[in-house]
FIMITI-274234 format. One record per residue (C-alpha): residue number from 0; residue in three letters; x, y, z. Coordinates in Angstrom, 3 decimals. Layout:
REM FIMITI-274234
   n res       c1       c2       c3
 NUM ALA        X        Y        Z
...
This chain:
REM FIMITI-274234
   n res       c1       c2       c3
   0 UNK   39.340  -11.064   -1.417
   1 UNK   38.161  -11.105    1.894
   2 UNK   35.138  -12.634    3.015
   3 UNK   32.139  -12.666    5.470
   4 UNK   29.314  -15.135    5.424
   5 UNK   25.942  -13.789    7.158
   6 UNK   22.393  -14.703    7.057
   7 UNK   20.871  -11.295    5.637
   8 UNK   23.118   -8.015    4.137
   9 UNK   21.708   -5.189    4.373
  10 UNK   22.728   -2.031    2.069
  11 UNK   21.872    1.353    3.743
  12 UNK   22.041    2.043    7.387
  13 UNK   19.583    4.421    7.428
  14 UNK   16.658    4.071    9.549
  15 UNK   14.358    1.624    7.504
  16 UNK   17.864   -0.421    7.344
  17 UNK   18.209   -0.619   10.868
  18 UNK   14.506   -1.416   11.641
  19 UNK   14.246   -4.051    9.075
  20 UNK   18.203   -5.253   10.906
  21 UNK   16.639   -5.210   14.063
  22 UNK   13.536   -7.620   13.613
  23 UNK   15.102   -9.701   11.546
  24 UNK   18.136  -10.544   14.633
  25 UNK   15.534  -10.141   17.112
  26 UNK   14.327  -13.767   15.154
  27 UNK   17.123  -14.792   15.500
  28 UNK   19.052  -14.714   12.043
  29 UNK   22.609  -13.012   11.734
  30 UNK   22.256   -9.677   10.138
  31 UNK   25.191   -7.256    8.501
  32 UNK   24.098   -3.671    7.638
  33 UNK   26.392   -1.654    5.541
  34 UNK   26.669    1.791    5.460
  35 UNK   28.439    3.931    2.743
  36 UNK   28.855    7.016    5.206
  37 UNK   30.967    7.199    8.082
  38 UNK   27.478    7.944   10.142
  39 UNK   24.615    6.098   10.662
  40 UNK   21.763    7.002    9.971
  41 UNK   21.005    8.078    6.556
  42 UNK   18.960   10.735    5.662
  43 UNK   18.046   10.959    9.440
  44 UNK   21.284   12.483   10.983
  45 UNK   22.239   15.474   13.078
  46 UNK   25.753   16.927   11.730
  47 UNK   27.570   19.946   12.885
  48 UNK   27.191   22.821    9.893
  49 UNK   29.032   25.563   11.463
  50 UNK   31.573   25.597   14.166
  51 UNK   29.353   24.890   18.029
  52 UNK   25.687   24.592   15.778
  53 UNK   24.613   21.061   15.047
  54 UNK   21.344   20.546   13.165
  55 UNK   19.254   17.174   11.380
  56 UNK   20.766   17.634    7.779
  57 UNK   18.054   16.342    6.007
  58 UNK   14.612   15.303    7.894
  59 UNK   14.055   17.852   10.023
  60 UNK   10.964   16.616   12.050
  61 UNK    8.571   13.768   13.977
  62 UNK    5.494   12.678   13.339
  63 UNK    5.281    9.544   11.075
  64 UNK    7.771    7.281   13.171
  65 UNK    5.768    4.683   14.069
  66 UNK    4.613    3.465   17.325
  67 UNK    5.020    0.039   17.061
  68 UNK    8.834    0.461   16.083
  69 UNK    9.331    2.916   19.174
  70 UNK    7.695   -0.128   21.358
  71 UNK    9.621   -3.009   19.988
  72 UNK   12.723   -1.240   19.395
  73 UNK   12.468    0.474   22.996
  74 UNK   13.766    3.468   21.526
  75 UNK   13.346    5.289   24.815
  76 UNK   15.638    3.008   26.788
  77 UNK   17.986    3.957   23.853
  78 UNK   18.161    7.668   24.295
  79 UNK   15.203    9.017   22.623
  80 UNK   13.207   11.993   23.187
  81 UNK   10.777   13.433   21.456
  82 UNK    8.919   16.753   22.686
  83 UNK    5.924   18.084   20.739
  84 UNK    6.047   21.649   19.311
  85 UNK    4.121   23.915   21.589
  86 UNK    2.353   25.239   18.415
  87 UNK    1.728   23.295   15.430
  88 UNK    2.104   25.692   12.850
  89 UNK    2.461   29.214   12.256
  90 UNK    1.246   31.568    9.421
  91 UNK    2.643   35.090    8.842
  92 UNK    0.746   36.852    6.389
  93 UNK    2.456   39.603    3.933
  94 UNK   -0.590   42.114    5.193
  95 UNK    0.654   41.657    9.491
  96 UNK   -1.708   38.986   10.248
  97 UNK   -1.139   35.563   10.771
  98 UNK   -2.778   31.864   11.236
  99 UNK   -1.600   30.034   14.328
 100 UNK   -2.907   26.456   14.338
 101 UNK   -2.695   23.783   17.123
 102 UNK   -5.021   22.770   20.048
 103 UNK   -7.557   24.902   20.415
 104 UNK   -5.900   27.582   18.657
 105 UNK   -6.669   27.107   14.949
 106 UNK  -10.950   27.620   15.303
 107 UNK  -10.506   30.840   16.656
 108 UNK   -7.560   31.992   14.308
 109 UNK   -9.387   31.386   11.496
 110 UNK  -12.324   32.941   12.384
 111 UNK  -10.557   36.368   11.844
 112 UNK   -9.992   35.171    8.126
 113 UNK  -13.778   33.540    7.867
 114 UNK  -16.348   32.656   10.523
 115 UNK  -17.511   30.045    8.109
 116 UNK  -14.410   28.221    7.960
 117 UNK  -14.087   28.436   11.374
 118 UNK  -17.389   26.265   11.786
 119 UNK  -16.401   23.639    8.994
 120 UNK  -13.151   22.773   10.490
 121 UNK  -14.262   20.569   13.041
 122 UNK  -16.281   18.234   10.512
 123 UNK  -13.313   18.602    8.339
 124 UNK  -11.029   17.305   10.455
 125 UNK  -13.398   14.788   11.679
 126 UNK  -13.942   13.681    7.523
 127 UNK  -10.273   13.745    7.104
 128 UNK   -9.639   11.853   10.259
 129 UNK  -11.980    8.957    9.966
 130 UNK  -10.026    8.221    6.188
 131 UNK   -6.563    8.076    7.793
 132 UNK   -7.503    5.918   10.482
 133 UNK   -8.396    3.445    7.788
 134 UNK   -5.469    3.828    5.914
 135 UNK   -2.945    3.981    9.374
 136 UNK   -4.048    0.632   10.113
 137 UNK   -2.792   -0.782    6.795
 138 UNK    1.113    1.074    6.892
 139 UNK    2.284   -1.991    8.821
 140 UNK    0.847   -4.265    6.386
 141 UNK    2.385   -5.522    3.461
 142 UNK   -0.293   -5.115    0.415
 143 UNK   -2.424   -7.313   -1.685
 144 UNK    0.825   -8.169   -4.589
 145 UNK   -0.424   -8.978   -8.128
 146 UNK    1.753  -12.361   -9.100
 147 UNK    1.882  -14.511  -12.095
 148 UNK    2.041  -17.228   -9.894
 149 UNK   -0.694  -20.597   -9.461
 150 UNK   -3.232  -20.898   -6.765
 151 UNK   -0.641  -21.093   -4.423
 152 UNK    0.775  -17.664   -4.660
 153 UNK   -2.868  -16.048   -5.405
 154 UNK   -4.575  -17.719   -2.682
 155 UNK   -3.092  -15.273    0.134
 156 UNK   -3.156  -12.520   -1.628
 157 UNK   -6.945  -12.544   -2.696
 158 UNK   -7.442  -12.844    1.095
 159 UNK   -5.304   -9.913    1.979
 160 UNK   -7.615   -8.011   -0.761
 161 UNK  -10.645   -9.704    1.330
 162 UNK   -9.133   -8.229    4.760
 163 UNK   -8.626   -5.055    2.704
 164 UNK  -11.681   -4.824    1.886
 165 UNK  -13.857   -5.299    5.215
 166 UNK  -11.891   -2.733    6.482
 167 UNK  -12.526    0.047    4.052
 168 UNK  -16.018   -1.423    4.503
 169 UNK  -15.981    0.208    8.160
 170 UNK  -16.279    3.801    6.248
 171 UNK  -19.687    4.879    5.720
 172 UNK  -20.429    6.459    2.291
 173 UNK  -19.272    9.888    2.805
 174 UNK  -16.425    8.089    4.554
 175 UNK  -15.886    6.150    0.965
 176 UNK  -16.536    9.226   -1.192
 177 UNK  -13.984   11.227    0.636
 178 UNK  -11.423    8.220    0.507
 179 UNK  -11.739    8.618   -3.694
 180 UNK  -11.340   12.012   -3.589
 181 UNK   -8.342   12.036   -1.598
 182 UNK   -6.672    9.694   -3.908
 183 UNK   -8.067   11.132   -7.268
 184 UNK   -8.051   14.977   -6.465
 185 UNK   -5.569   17.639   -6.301
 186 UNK   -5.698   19.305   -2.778
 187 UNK   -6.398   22.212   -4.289
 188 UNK   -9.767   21.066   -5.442
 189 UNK  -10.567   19.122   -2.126
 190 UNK   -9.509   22.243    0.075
 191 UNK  -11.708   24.689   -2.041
 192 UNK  -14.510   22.479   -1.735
 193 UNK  -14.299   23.226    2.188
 194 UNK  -13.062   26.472    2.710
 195 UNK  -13.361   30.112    1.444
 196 UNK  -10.502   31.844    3.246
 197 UNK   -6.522   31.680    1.630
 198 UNK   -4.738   31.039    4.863
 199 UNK   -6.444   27.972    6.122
 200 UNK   -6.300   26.578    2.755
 201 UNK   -2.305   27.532    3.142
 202 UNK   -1.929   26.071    5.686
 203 UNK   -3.371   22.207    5.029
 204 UNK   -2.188   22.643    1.443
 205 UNK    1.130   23.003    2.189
 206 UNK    1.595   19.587    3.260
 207 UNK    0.074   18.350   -0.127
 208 UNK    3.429   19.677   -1.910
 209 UNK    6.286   18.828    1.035
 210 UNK    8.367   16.380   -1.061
 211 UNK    6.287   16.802   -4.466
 212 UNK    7.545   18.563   -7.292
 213 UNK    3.667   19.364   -7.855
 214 UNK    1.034   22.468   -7.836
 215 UNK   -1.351   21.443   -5.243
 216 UNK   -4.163   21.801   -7.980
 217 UNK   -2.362   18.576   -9.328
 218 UNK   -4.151   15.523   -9.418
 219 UNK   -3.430   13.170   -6.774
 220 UNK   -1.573   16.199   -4.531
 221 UNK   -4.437   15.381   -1.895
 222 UNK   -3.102   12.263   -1.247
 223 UNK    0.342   13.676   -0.234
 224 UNK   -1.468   15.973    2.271
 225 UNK   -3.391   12.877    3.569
 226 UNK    0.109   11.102    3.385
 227 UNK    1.253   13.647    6.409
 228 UNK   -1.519   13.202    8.544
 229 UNK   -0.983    9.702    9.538
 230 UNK    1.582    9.934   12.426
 231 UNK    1.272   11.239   16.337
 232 UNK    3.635   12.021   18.651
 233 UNK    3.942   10.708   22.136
 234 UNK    0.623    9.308   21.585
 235 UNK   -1.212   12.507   20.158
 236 UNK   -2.263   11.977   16.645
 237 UNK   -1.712   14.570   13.976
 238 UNK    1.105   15.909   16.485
 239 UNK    4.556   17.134   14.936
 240 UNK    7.959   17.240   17.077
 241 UNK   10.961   17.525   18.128
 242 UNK   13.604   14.419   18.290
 243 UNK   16.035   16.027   21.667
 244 UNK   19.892   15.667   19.547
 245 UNK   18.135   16.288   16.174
 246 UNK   17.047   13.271   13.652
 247 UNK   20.124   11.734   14.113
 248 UNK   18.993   10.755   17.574
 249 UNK   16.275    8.335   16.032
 250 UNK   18.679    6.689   14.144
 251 UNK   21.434    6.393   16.975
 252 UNK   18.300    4.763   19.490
 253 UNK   17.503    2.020   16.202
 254 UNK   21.321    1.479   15.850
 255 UNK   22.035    1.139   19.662
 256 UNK   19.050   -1.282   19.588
 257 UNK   20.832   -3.247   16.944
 258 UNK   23.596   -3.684   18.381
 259 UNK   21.783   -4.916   21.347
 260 UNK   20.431   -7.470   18.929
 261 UNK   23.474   -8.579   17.772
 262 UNK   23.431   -6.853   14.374
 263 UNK   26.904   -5.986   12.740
 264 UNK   26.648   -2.333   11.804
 265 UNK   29.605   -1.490    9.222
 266 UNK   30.529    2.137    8.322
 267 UNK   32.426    3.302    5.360
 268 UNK   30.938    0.270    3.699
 269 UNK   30.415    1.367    0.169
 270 UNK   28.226   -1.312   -1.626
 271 UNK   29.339   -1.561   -5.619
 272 UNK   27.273   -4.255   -6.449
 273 UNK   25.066   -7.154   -5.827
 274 UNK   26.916  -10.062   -6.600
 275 UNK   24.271  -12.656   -8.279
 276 UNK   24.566  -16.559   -9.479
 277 UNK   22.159  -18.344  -11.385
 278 UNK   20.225  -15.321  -11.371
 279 UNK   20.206  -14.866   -7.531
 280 UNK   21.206  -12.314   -5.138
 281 UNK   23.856  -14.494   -3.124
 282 UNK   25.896  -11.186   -1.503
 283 UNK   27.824   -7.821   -2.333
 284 UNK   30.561   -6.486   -3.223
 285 UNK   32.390   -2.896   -1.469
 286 UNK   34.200   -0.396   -2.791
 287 UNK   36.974   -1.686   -0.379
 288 UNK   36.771   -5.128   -2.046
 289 UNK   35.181   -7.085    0.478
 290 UNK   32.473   -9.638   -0.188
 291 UNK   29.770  -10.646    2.344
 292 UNK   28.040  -13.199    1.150
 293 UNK   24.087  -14.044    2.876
 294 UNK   21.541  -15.883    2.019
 295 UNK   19.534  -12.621    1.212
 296 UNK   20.252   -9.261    0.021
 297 UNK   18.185   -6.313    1.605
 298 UNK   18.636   -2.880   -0.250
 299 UNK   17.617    0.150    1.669
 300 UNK   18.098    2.291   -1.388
 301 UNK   16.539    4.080   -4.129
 302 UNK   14.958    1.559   -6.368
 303 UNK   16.856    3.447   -9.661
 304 UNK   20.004    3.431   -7.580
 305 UNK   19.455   -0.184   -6.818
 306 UNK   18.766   -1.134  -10.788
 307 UNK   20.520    1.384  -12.340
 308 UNK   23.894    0.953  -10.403
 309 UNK   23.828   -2.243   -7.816
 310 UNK   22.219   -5.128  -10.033
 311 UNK   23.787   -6.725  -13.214
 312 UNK   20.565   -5.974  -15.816
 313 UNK   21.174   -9.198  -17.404
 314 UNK   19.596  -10.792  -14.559
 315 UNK   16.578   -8.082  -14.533
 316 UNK   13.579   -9.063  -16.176
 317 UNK   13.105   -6.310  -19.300
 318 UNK    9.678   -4.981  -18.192
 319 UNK   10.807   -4.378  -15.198
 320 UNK   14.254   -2.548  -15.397
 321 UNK   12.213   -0.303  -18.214
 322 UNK    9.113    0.170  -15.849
 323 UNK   12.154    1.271  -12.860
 324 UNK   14.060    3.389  -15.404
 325 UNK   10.627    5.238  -15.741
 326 UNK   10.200    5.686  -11.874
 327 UNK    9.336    8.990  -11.462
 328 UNK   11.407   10.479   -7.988
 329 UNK   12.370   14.005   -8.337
 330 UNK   11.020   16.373   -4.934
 331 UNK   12.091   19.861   -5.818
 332 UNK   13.337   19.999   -2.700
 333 UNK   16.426   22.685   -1.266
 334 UNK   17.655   22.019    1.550
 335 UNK   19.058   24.555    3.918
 336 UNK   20.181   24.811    7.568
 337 UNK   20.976   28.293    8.628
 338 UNK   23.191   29.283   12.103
 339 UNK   21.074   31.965   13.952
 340 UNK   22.981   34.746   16.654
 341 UNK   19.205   35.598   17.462
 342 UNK   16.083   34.490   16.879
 343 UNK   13.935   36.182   14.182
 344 UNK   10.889   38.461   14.949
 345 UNK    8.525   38.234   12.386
 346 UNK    6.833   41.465   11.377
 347 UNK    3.143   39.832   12.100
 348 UNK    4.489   38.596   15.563
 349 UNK    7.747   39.967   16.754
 350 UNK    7.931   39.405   19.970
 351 UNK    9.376   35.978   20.717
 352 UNK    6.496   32.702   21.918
 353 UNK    5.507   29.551   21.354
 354 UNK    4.984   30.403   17.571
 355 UNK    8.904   29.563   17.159
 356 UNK    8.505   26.140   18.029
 357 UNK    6.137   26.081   15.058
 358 UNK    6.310   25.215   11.651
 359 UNK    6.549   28.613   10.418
 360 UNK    5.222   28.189    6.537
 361 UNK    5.947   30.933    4.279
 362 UNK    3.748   30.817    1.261
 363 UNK   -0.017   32.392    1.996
 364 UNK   -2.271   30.834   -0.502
 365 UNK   -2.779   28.112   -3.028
 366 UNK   -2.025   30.522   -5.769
 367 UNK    1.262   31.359   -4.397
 368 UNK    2.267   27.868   -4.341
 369 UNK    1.170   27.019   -8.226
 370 UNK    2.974   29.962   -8.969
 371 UNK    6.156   28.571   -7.531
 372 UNK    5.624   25.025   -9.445
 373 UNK    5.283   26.665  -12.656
 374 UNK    7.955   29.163  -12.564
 375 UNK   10.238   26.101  -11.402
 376 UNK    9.542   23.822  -14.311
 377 UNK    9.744   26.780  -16.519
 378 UNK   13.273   28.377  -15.312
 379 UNK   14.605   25.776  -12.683
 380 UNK   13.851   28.120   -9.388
 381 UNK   10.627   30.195   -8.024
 382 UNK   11.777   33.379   -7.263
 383 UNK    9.117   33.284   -4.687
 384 UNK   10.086   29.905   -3.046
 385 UNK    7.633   27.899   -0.234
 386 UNK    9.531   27.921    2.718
 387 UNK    9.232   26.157    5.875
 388 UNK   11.295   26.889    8.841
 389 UNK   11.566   24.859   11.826
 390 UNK   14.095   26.672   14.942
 391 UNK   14.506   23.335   16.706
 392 UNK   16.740   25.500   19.210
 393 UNK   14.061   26.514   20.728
 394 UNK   13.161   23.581   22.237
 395 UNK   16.518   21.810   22.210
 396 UNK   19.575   24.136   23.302
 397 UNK   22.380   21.434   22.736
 398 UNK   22.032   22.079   19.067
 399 UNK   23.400   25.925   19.443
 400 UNK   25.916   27.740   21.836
 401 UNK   24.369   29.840   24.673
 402 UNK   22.140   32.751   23.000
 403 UNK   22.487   31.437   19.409
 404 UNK   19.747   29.127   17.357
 405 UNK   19.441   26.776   14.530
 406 UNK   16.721   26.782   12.405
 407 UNK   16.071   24.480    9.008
 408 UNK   14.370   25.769    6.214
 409 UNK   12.464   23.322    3.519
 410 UNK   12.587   25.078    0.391
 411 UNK   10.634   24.391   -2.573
 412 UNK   10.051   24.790   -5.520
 413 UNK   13.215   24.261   -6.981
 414 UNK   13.289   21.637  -10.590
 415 UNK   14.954   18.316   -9.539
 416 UNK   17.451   18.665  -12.556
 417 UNK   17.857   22.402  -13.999
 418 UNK   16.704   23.074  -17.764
 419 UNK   19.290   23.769  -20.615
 420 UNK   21.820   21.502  -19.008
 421 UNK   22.521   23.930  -16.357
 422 UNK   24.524   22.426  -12.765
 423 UNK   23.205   22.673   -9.617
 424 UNK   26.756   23.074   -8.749
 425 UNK   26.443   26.838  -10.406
 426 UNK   23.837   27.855   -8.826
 427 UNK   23.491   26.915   -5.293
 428 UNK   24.627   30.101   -3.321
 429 UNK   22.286   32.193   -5.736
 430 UNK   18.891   30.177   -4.444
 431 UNK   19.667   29.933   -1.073
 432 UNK   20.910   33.841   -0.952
 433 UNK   17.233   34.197   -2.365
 434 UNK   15.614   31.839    0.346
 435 UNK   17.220   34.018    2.880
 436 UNK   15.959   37.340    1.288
 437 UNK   12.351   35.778    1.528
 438 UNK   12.747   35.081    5.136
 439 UNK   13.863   38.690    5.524
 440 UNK   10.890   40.096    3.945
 441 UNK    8.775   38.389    6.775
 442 UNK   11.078   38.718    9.612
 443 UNK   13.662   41.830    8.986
 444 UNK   16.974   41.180   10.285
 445 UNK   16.933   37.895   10.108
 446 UNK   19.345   37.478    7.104
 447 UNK   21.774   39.619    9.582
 448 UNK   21.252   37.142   12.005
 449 UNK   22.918   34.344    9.729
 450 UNK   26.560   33.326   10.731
 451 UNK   26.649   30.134    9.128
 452 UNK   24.773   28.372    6.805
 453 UNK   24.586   25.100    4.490
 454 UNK   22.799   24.635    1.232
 455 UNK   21.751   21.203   -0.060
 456 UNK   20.292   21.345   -3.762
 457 UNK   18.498   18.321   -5.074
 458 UNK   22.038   17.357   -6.868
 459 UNK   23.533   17.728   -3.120
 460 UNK   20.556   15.487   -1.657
 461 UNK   21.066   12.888   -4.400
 462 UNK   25.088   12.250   -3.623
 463 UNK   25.065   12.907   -0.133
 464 UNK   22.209   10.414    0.900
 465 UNK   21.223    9.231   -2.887
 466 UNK   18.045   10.194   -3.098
 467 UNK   17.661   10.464   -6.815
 468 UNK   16.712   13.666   -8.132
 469 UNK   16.358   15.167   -4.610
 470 UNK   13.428   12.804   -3.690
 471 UNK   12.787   12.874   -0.321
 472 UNK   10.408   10.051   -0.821
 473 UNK   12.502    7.558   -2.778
 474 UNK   10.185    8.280   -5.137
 475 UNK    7.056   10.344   -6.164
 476 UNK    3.669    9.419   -3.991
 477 UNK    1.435    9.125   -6.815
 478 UNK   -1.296    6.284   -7.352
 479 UNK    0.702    4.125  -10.312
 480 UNK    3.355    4.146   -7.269
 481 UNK    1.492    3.478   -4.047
 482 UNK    0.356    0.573   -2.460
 483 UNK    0.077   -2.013   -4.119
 484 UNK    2.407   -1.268   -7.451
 485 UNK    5.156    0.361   -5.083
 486 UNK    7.597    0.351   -6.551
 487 UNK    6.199   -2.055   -9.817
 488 UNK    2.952   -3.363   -9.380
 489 UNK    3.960   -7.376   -8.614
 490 UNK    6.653   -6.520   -5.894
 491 UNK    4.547   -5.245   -3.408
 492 UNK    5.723   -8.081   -1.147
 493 UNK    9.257   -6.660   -0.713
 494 UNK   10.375   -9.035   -3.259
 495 UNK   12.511   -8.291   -6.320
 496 UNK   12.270   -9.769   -9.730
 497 UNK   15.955  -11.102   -8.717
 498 UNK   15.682  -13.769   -6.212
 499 UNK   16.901  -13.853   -2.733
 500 UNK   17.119   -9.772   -3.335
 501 UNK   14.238   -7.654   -0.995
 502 UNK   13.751   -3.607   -0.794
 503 UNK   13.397   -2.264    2.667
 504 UNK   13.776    1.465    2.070
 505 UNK   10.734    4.114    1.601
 506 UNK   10.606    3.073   -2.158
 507 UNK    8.802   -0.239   -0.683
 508 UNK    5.011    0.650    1.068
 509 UNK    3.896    2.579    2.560
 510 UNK    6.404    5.198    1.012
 511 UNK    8.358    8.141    2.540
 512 UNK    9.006   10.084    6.013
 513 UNK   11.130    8.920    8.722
 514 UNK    8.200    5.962    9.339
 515 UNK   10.222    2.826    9.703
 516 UNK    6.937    1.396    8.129
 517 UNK    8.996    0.037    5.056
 518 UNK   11.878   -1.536    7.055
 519 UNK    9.319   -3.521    9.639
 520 UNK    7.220   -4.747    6.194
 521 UNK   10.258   -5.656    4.914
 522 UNK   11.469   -8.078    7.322
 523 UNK    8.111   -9.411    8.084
 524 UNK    7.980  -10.870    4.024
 525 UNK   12.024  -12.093    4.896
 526 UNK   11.351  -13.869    7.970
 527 UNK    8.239  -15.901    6.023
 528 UNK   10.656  -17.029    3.869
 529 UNK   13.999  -17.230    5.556
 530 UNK   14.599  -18.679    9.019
 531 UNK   17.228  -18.861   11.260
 532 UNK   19.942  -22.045   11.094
């Protein structure tokens, strides 16, 4: 059996997998990342669909990679660019109005909806602002993690909760009040308690249900919204853009940095299992048959793919493989990318501008979105699905020939596994001919205007990048699975009930999004643990 001895093995070259890779060669220590694709890059990769249109397959947009990674990974000196959309988001209304938000356009755009709400945004923003400060500080630092152990092991984490605590201290009492609520409430009920009009409401409670099979007058839903406030781009915060090649050029900048690092990148690496003796993680085995053995094993995977397919259970402590086998991950998530010969023209704006550089969200109120979560659970599909499409053309033509666009579309709500036993398989080309008809009814020719197209159900999401049930996430954002008890409440250290085995991928704090949070935690709790020689 052939053989390769390293310091650290990572599984997953996706981009938590190359950030954690990165620091932990920058230290000094000899790192080999594995990667079961013949691309790098994971779910973060630009792939040609249709013959002369390439498009990101999966992510689809920037705003929670974080600064500190750019910086130390120089990801600039590596290729990437990102440009910020020239409007943030845009609205199109079934009655031929719209909401258009971005610098100082979203005040006076919703003051044709209500004058009121036009007036409470700014303190809204403000309220919401002053919470995610608090909680951006903390993404790059590896929690307060409950442990059986003796003074020793308790000592730095009760001063981690100490640290934790000045900090939230900095919030006044409305500050405090509006921190619970975020974490308790649906958005629905936080969004109502602000605003009057449907659109505005639309449009910040749409990001409460991105990723989450979830109404957003679920409990906890306000949380995801807050989740996607936290990032900037090129130093503006609450900023979404554009990575120039697609996703895929994030993860080609982190991989070229790697390299630079002296990192072994291996593709068409399939990882079959952790190998383990004594009850310790000492290396893995590939599909191929080759064994690397290190004296740690990183997974950037899904924590259920880790436990339910990676890790002998003998060697799993019971609580915890049952407490993993109830993880809950399931996004209700489709996935499409469409090839354009012309752009839409949306019936409440047809002429083309900078509102197709936006977000264009296509669901108009609250209502229409807890619709579409409980016709999903109840039948697998909403026939009135929440759609997001990005064109990413129109700010980057080598994705499309001359003339011609890409644009993605985020689909939900669609059930992570179909009731009655039903495949995904089966019905596929029915939901996304339906996703297409809904874009149509807001921009008329546009289903013409499709050449090519590709359709990723949750099924598709889970074998192509194995994101269980379609979880964009690794894993739902929900307060038994944040912070502290991500993913098990004891392991927020990276750490895995096996020893000499860590997690590095968006299962770990501070959760999911193209971050590279999770990675940099990650190798921060290796390298206090393991050095180099």
């Amino acid at each position: 059996m052939p053989r390769t001895d390293t310091d650290i093995v990572i599984i997953g070259g996706g981009h938590n997998g190359l950030v954690c890779a990165f620091y932990l060669a920058r230290a000094g220590l000899k790192v080999t990342v594995l990667e079961r694709r013949s691309i790098i890059g994971g779910a973060a990769v630009t792939e040609e669909f249709h013959p002369g249109f390439r498009n990101s397959t999966a992510s689809y947009t920037v705003s929670l990679l974080n600064p500190r990674v750019i910086a130390d990974m120089d990801l600039a000196r590596h290729g990437l660019r990102v440009v910020e959309r020239r409007m943030s988001n845009f609205l199109p209304l079934p009655d031929g109005r719209s909401l258009e938000a971005g610098e100082g356009r979203t005040g006076k755009s919703v003051a044709q909806f209500s004058p009121g709400d036009a007036e409470r945004l700014p303190e809204y923003e403000r309220r919401l602002e002053a919470v995610a400060d608090i909680l951006r500080a903390l993404v790059l630092e590896i929690p307060p993690n409950l442990s059986d152990g003796g003074w020793r092991d308790a000592l730095p984490e009760m001063l981690k909760s100490a640290s934790l605590a000045r900090r939230l201290g900095g919030l006044d009492l409305t500050g405090r009040r509006d921190l619970l609520d975020l974490f308790a409430k649906s958005a629905g009920d936080w969004l109502d308690g602000w605003f009057e009009s449907d659109p505005i409401k639309a449009l910040f409670g749409f990001d409460s249900v991105v990723g989450n099979y979830a109404s957003p007058y679920t409990p906890g839903s306000a949380y995801v919204l807050l989740h996607h406030v936290f990032g900037e781009v090129n130093g503006r915060r609450g900023a979404w853009g554009h990575a120039i090649g697609g996703m895929g050029a994030i993860t080609q900048a982190m991989a070229a940095a790697c390299l630079e690092a002296g990192v072994d990148i291996r593709l068409d690496a399939e990882v079959v299992e952790v190998l383990t003796e004594k009850g310790r993680a000492v290396g893995v085995l590939t599909a191929a048959g080759d064994m690397v053995r290190a004296r740690a094993v990183v997974a950037n995977v899904h924590p259920r793919l880790l436990f339910d397919r990676l890790v002998d259970p003998a060697v799993v402590p019971t609580d915890f493989r049952e407490r993993i086998g109830r993880y809950a991950s399931g996004s209700g998530t489709f996935r499409m990318n469409v090839a354009l010969s012309e752009l839409p023209r949306f019936t409440a704006r047809p002429k083309p501008g900078d509102h197709l550089t936006a977000g264009i969200i296509l669901a108009p109120s609250l209502a229409y979105m807890d619709r579409a979560h409980a016709e999903a659970r109840l039948t697998g599909w909403s026939s009135q699905p929440i759609i997001e499409m990005l064109i990413p053309s129109t700010l980057d033509d080598s994705l499309a020939p001359p003339g011609a666009h890409v644009a993605s579309l985020f689909c939900q709500h669609v059930a992570p596994q179909l009731p009655d036993g039903r495949s995904w398989d089966d019905h596929r080309e029915t939901v996304a001919d339906l996703v297409i008809d809904t874009v149509d009814r807001s921009a008329p020719g546009f289903k013409a205007s499709v050449v090519g197209r590709l359709a990723l159900t949750p099924l598709d999401l889970e074998r192509r990048f194995g994101l269980i049930g379609g979880d964009i996430f690794h894993g739902r954002l929900t307060l038994d699975q944040l912070f502290s008890a991500r993913p098990v409440l004891g392991h927020a250290d990276h750490r895995m009930p096996v020893a000499g085995l860590y997690l590095c991928g968006s299962g770990a704090h501070p959760g999911g999004g193209v971050t590279g949070a999770p990675g940099h935690n990650a190798a921060k709790a290796i390298l206090q643990r393991i050095r180099p020689g």
